[in-house]
Every structure is written in structure tokens, then in C-alpha cells.
C-alpha positions as semicolon CSV with decimal commas, in nm:
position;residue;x (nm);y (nm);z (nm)
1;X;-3,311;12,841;8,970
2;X;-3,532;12,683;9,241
3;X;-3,710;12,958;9,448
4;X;-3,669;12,972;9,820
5;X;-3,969;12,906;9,926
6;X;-3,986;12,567;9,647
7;X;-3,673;12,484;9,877
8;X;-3,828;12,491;10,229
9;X;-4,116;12,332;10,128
10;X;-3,906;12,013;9,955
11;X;-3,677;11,979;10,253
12;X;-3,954;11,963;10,501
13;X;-4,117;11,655;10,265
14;X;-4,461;11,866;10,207
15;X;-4,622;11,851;9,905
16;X;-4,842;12,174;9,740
17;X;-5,142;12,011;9,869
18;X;-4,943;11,949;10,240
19;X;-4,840;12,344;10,232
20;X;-5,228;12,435;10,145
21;X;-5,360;12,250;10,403
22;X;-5,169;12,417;10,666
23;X;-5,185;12,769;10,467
24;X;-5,535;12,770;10,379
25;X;-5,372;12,894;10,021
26;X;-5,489;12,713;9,710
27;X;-5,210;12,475;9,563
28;X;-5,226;12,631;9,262
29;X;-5,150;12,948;9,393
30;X;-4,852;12,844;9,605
31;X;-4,712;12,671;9,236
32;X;-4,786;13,033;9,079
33;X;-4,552;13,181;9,405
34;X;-4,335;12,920;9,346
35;X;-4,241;12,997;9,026
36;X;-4,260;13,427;9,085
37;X;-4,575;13,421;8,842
38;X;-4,796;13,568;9,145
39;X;-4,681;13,835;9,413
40;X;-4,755;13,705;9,765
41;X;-5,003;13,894;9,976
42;X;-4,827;14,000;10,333
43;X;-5,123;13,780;10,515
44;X;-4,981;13,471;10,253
45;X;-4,596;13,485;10,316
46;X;-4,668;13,502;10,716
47;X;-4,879;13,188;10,670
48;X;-4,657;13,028;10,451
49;X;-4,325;13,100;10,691
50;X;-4,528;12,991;10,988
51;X;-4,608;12,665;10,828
52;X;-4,214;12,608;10,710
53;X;-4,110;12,732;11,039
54;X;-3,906;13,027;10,923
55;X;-3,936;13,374;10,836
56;X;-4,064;13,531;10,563
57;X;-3,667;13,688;10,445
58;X;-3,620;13,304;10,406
59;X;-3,838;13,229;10,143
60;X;-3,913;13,559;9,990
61;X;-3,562;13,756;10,015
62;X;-3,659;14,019;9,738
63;X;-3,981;14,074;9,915
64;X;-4,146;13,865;9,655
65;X;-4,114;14,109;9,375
66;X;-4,168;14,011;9,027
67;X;-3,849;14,192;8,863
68;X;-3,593;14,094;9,109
């Protein structure tokens, strides 16, 4: 199953490298959020929902938990 965020970032055309420009969040790090491997800080899923223009809920509905 894609992840949400995955989704937002596809459908707005940006690639890793795009999303970390815009983040300041190393590419590697969004892949490891991408793929629930890393839990997102707060400060990381308000600068990653400000740079896909949508709220954090959107791309992080479980509140980027590991288990759920």
C-alpha cells in the first residue's frame, strides 16, 4: 500500500530531492517516512504538509505511528 504522504508528493510531480529542497529534510529520510521505517518529528510533518499544500491528517492519518 502506497503511504499518503508517497501519494501527495507523486501527484504534485516532486521528486525526494524536489520535497527536500523545499523541506530542508534529507531525501533519504523522507524515503524512510515514506515507507513508515522512521516516525516523523512534529517540526517534519508541518514542513512536509506546507510544502504539499495540505495538512498534516492528509499525509500522516495515524499520526505517523509505526504499528498502525
Amino acid at each position: 500500500m502506497i503511504s499518503p504522504l508517497r501519494e501527495k508528493r507523486f501527484f504534485k510531480e516532486m521528486s525526494l530531492y524536489d520535497l527536500a529542497l523545499e523541506t530542508d529534510i534529507d531525501p533519504a529520510r523522507i524515503s524512510l517516512l515514506e515507507r513508515n521505517y522512521r516516525v516523523p518529528k512534529k517540526d517534519e510533518k508541518e514542513r512536509l504538509a506546507k510544502a504539499l499544500n495540505c495538512r498534516v491528517e492528509d499525509i500522516f492519518p495515524n499520526n505517523g505511528d509505526l504499528n498502525a
